[in-house]
LUMSEVEX-634836 format. One line per 5 residues: number of its first residue (from 1); for each residue x, y, z of N, C-alpha, C. Coordinates in steps of 0.02 Angstrom, whole numbers, plus 50000, padded with zeros to 5 digits. Layout:
NUM) X Y Z X Y Z X Y Z  ...
//
This chain:
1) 50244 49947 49183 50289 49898 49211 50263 49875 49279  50277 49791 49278 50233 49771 49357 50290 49796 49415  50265 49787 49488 50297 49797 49514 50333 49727 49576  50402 49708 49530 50404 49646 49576 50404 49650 49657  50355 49601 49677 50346 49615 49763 50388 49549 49767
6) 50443 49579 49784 50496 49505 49821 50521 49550 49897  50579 49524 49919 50563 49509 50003 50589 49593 50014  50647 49654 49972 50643 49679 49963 50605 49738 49992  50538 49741 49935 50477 49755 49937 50434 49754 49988  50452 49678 50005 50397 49680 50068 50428 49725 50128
11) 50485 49711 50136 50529 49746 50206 50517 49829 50187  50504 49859 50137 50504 49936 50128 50436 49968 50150  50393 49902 50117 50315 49930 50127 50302 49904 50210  50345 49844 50239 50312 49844 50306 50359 49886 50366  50422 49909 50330 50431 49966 50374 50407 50043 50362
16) 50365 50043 50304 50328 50112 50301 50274 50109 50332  50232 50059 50335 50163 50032 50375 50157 50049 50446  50238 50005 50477 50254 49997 50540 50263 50068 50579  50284 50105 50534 50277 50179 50566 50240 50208 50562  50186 50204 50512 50118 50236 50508 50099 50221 50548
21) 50073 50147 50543 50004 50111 50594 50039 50110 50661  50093 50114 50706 50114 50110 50758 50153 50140 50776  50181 50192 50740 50252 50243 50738 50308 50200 50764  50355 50151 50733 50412 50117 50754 50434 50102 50685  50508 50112 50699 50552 50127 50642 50609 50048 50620
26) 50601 50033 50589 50636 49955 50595 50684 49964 50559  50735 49922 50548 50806 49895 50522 50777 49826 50480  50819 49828 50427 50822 49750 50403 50827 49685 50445  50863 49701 50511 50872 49648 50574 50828 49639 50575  50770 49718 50599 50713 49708 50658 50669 49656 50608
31) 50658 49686 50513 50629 49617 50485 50640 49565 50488  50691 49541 50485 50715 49469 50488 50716 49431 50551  50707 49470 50613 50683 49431 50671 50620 49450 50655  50564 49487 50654 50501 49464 50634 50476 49382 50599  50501 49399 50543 50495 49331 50503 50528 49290 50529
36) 50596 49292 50567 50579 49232 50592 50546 49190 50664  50508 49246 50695 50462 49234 50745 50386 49210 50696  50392 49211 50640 50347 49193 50598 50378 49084 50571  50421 49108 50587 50456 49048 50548 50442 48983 50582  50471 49020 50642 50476 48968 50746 50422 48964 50744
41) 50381 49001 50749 50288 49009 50767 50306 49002 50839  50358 49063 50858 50368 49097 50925 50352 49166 50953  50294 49135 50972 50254 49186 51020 50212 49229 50970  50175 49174 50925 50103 49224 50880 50072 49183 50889  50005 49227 50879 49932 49200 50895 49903 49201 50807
46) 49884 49156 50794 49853 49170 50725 49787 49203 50702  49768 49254 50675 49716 49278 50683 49661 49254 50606  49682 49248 50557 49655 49238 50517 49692 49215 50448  49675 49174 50410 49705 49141 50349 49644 49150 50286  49701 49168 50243 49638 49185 50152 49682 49145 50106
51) 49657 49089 50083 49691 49060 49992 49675 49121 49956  49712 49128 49911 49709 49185 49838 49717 49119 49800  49722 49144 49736 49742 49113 49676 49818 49093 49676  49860 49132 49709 49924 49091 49696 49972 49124 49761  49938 49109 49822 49956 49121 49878 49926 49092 49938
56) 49928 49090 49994 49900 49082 50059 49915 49160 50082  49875 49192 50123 49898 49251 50163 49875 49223 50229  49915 49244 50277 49896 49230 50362 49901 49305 50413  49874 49291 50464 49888 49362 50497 49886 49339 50539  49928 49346 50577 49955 49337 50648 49970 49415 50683
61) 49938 49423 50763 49977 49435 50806 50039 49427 50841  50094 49455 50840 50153 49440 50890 50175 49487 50914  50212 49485 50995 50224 49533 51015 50327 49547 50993  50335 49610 50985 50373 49639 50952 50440 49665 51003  50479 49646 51040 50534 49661 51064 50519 49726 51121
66) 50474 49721 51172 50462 49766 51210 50426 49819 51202  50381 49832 51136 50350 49872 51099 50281 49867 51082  50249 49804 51106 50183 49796 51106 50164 49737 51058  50114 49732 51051 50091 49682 51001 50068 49702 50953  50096 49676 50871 50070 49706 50812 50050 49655 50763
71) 50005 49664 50712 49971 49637 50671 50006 49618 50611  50040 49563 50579 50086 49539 50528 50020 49513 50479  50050 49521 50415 50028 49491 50363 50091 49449 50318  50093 49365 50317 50127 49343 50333 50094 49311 50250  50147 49297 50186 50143 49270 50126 50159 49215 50107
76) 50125 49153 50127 50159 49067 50119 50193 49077 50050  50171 49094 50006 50232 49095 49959 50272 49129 49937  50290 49191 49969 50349 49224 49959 50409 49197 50041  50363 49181 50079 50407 49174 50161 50418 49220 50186  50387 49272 50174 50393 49330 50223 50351 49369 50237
81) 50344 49431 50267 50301 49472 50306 50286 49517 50258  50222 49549 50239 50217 49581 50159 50190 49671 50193  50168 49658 50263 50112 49725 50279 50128 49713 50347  50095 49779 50401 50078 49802 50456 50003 49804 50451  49960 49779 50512 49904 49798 50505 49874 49821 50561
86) 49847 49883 50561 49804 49890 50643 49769 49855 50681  49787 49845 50733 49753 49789 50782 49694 49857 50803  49628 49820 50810 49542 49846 50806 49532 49832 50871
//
């Protein structure tokens, strides 16, 4: 059985990420102001964009509510934030 990645999904895997890769523990809020500092394109830096076959992926930097700056992986066609990624 596949595993549907809807918005869900993404909020479980990027608050399991978010505590791995940075130890910070989020709320459904803390996602939904993410995405929508993704939405505004308030206060991210864009770091890199990939076409797939039936997506755009983007990664942006933004800084995070007094907590530093973290690495988003951001899904043009789902509209939301899918991953955490370590800033290098």
């Amino acid at each position: 059985m596949k595993t549907i990645k809807d918005r869900e999904y993404s909020f479980n895997h990027t608050k399991k990420r978010l505590k791995e890769r940075y130890g910070i523990d989020i709320t459904i809020d803390d996602y939904n102001y993410l995405c929508t500092k993704v939405i505004t394109n308030d206060d991210i830096t864009l770091i890199m964009m990939e076409k797939q076959d039936n997506d755009t992926q983007y990664t942006y930097d933004l800084d995070f509510k007094y907590r530093g700056i973290i690495r988003v992986v951001w899904s043009g066609s789902r509209q939301c934030i899918t991953t955490v990624l370590e800033r290098k």
